[in-house]
C-alpha positions in Angstrom: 23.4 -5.5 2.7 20.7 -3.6 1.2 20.6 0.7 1.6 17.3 2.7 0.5 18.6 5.6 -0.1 15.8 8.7 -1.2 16.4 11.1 -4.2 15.7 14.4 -4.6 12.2 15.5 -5.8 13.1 18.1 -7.8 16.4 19.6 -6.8 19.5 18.0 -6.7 20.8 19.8 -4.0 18.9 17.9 -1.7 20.5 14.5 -2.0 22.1 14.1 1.3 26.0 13.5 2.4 24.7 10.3 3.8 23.2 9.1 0.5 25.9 9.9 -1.4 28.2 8.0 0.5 26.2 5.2 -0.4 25.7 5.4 -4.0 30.0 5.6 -4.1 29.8 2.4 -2.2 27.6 0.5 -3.8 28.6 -2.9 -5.7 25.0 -3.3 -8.0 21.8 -0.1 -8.1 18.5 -1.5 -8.3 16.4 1.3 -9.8 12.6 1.8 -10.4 13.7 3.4 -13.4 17.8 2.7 -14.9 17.4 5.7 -17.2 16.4 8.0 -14.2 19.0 6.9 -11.8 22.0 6.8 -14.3 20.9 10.5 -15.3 21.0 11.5 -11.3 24.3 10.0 -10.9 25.5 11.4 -13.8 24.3 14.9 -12.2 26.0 14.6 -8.7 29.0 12.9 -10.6 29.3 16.6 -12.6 28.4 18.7 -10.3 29.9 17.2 -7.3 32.8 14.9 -8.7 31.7 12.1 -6.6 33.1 8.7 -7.3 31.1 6.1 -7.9 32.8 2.0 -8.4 29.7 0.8 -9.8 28.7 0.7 -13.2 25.5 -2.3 -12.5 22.1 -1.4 -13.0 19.2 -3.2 -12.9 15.2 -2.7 -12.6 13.3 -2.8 -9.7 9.7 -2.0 -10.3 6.3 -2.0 -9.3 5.9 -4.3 -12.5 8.4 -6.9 -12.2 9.0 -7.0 -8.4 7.0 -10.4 -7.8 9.0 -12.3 -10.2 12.5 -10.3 -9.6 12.2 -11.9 -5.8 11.0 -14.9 -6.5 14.4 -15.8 -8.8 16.2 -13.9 -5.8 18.7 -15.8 -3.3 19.5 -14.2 -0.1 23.5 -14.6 -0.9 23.0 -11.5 -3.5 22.8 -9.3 -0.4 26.1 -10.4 0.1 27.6 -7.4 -1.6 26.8 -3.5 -1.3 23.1 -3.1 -2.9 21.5 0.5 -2.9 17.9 0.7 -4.4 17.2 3.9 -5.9 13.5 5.2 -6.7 12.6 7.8 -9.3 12.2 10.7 -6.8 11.5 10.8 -2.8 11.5 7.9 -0.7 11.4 4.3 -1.4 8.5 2.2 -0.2 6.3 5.6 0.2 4.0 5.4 -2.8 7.1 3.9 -4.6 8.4 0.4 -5.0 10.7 -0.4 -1.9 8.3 -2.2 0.3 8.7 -5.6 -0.8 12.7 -5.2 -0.7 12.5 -5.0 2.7 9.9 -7.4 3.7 12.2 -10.0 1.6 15.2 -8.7 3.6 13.2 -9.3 7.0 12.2 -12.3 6.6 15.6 -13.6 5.5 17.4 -12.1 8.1 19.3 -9.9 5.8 20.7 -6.5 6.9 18.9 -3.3 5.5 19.6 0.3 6.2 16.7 3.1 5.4 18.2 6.6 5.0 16.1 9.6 5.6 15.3 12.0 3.0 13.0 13.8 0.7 8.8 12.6 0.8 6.4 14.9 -1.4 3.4 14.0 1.1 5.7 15.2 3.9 7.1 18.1 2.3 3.8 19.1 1.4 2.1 19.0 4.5 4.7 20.9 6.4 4.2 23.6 3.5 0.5 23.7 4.1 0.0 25.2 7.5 -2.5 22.7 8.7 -1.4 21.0 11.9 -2.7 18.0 13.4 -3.1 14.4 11.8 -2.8 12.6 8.6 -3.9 9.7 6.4 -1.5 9.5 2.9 -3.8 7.8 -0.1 -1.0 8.7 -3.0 -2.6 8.7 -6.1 -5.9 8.0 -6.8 -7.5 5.5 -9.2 -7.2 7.0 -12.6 -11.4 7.0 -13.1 -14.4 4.5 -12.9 -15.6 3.1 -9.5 -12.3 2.6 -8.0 -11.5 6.8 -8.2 -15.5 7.2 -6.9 -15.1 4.9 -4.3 -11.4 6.1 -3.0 -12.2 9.5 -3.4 -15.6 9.4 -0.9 -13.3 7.5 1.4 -10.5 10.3 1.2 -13.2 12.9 1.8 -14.9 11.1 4.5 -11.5 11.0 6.6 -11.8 12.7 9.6 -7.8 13.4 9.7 -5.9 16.1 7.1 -6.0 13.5 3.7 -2.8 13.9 1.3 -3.0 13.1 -2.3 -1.0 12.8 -5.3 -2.6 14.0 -8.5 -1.2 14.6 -11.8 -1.4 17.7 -14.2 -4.2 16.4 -16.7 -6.5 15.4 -13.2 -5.9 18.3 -11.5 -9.1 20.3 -12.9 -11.2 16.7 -12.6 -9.9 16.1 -9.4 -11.0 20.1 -8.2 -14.4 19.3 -9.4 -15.0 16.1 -7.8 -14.1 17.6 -4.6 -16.2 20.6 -5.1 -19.2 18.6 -6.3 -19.1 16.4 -3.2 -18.1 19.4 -0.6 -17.5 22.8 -1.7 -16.8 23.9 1.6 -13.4 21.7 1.8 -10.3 23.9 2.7 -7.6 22.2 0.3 -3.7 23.0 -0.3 -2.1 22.4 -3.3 1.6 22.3 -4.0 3.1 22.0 -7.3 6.5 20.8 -8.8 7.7 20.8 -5.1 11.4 21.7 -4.6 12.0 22.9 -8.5 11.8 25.7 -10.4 7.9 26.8 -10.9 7.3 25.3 -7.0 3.6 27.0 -6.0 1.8 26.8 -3.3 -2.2 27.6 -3.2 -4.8 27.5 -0.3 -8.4 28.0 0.0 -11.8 26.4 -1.1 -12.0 24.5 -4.4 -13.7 28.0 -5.6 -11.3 30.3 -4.6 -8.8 27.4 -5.9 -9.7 27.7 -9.5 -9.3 31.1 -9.1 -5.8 31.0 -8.3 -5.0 28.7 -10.9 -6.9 29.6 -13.7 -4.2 31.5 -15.5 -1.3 29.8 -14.7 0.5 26.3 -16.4 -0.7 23.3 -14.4 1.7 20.7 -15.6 4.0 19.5 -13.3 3.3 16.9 -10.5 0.8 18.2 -8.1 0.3 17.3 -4.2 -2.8 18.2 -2.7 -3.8 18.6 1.2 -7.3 18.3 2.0 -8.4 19.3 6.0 -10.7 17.0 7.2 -14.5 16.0 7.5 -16.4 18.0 10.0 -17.4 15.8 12.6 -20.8 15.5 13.1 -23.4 16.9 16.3 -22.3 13.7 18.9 -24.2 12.3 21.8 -21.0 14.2 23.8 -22.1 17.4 22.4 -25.5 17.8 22.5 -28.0 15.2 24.1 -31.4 14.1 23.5 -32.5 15.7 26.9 -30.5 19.1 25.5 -32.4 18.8 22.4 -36.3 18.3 23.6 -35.6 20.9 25.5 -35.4 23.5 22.8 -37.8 25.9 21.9 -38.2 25.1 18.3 -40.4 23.0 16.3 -40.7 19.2 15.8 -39.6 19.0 12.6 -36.6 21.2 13.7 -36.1 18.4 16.9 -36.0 15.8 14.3 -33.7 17.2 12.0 -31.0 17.3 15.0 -32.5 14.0 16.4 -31.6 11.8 13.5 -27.8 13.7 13.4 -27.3 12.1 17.0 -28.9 8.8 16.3 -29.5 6.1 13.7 -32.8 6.9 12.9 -34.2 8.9 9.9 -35.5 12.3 10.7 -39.0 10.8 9.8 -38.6 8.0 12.5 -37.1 11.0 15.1 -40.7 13.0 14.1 -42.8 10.2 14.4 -41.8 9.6 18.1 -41.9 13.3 19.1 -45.5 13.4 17.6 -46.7 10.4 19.8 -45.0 11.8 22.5 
């Protein structure tokens, strides 16, 4: 049997009684990272005397996933396996994903437990409401970060980002450059020590963070695109029947339509 259990983001005090029922069960941990897990169980095993029977680790990771289930036969579910990710939840912007896909399609038993997601815990702490669309981190620069970023910005649901501490600034000005009207919230080293929370335009943004130490992970929630004058809204009878100029008729015209406000002014002026 395979069992995802989540990890704490930032404080340890979060792991659940669930999950650590499961890491004192388990016959073998597969781990994005052996150093990080064996520190965490370490931790709990301090702090919390549990008693874990396993002392097998191996790597899991976005790098060698392909070939790690590609050797794999479905018999090694046989015993207790728990797959631990650095921090939050397996398979959300961490490796975890193709564990279970293997599992499905070989009829293996899985368990997911619930627990700590940074996108999650990040949008509750924002104060926007409604829906969402979670990009994780963006490309680190080129075309790729252009091209995802336009597409984040262009959502029209809430978009949640990871972004990490030497971006951040980059990652403000983008934004700003392409819409500096964007509400945006920002939550840093969630769950630990120097936790923040910040909320406003990018300007007032860079205000708030100007004088403070950025490093640390960063999550940022950015509300979504206005939606644009719709046929629903206002029609093309409504508009004609303005009293305002053509070139103003246009302008709203070509919002509504597919045309170019010079095509929209064109018609209007031969009537």
């Amino acid at each position: 049997m395979l069992t995802l259990v989540p990890t704490p983001l930032g404080n340890i005090e979060d792991m659940t009684l669930r999950a650590i029922k499961a890491l004192e069960s388990a016959d073998l941990f597969l781990c994005e990272d052996t150093r990080i897990a064996r520190k965490l169980i370490k931790l709990l095993q301090d702090r919390f005397s549990i008693k874990v029977k396993s002392s097998k680790y191996l790597s899991f990771h976005e790098h060698n996933q392909e070939n790690f289930l590609l050797k794999l036969e479905p018999s090694f579910f046989e015993q207790n396996i728990v797959y631990l990710s650095d921090a939050g939840m397996p398979g959300i912007s961490d490796p975890g994903a193709k564990l279970v896909d293997y599992c499905l399609k070989n009829e293996i038993e899985y368990d997911v437990l619930p627990g700590p997601s940074a996108a999650i815990t990040a949008f509750a702490a924002s104060g926007f409401d409604g829906k969402f669309t979670f990009f994780g981190f963006l490309p680190h620069k080129g075309k790729d970060r252009k091209k995802r970023l336009e597409e984040v910005l262009d959502n029209t649901y809430f978009s949640i980002v990871f972004e990490a501490p030497h971006r951040l600034l980059k990652f403000l000005n983008e934004v700003e450059n392409i819409d500096n009207d964007r509400e945006i919230f920002l939550a840093k080293e969630l769950t630990k020590r120097y936790q923040r929370f910040f909320k406003g335009t990018v300007e007032e943004i860079l205000g708030m963070i100007k004088d403070i130490d950025i490093k640390g992970e960063w999550v940022a929630v950015i509300s979504p695109k206005k939606e644009p004058f719709s046929q629903s809204t206002l029609t093309k009878q409504d508009i004609l029947s303005l009293n305002i100029s053509k070139k103003e008729k246009a302008k709203l015209l070509s919002k509504i339509t597919s045309k170019s406000v010079k095509e929209c002014y064109e018609e209007l002026i031969r009537g």
